[in-house]
C-alpha positions in Angstrom: -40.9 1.7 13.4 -40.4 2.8 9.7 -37.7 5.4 11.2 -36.0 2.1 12.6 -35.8 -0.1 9.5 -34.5 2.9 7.5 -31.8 3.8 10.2 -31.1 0.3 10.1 -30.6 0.3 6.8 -28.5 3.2 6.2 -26.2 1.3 8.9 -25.9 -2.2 7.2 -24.9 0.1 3.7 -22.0 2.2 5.2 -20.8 -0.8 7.1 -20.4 -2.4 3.4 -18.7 0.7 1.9 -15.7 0.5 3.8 -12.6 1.3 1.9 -10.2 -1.3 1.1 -6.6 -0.8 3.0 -4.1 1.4 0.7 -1.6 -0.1 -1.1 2.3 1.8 0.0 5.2 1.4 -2.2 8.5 0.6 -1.2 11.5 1.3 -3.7 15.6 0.0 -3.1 17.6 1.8 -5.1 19.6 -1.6 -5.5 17.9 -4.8 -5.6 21.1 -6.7 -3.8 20.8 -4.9 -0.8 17.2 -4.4 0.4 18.2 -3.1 4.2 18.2 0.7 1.9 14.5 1.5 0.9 12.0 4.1 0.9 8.5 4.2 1.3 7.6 6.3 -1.9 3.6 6.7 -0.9 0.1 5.2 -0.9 -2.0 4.2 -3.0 -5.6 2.7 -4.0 -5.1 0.0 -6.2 -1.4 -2.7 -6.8 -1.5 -1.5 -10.3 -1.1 2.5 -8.8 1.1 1.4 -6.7 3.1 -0.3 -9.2 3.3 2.2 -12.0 4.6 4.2 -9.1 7.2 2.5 -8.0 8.5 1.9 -11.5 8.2 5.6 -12.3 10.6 6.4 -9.2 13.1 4.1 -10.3 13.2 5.4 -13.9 13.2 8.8 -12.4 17.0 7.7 -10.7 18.0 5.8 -13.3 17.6 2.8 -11.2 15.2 0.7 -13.8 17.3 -2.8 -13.9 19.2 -2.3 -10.6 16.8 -1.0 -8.3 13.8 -3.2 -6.9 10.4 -2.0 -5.4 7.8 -3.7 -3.3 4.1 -2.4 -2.7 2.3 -3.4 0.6 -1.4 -3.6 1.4 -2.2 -2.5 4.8 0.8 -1.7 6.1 1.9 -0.9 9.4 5.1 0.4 10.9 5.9 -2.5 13.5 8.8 -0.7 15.9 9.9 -3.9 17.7 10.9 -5.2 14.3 12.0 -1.3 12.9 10.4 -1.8 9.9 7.1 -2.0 7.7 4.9 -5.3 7.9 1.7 -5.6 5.8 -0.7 -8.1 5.4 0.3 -8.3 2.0 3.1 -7.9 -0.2 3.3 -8.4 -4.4 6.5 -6.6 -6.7 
């Protein structure tokens, strides 16, 4: 019975320690036309994800023209032929 509870236990904590869904950065090199991006990585947190994103556009000189998006829980839809996530912030 103890064994039980304890298994039972152990169960309900891992099933609360789920990670949250990354966070992926998107970055368009010019911020008028946002059909040209790339997916720059993942990341834990918005403010990673961020920081990143900003440090790839000042790494191409693109700080000013450029735009960059970062997506949480992102998934490549193929009908569509592109990224959709269940959140998006710049």
């Amino acid at each position: 019975m103890a064994r039980r509870m304890i298994l039972g236990a152990v169960v309900l904590l891992l099933a609360g320690c789920e990670r949250p869904a990354p966070w992926t950065a998107f970055v368009y090199p010019d911020a008028d036309t946002l059909t040209v991006s790339a997916e720059i990585g993942r990341f834990e947190t918005f403010e990673q994800c961020r920081a990143g994103a900003v440090k790839t556009l000042a790494a191409f000189g693109r700080v000013g023209v450029g735009a960059y998006e970062c997506g949480r829980a992102c998934r490549y839809d193929r009908g569509a032929g592109l990224a959709v996530c269940a959140e998006t912030r710049d």
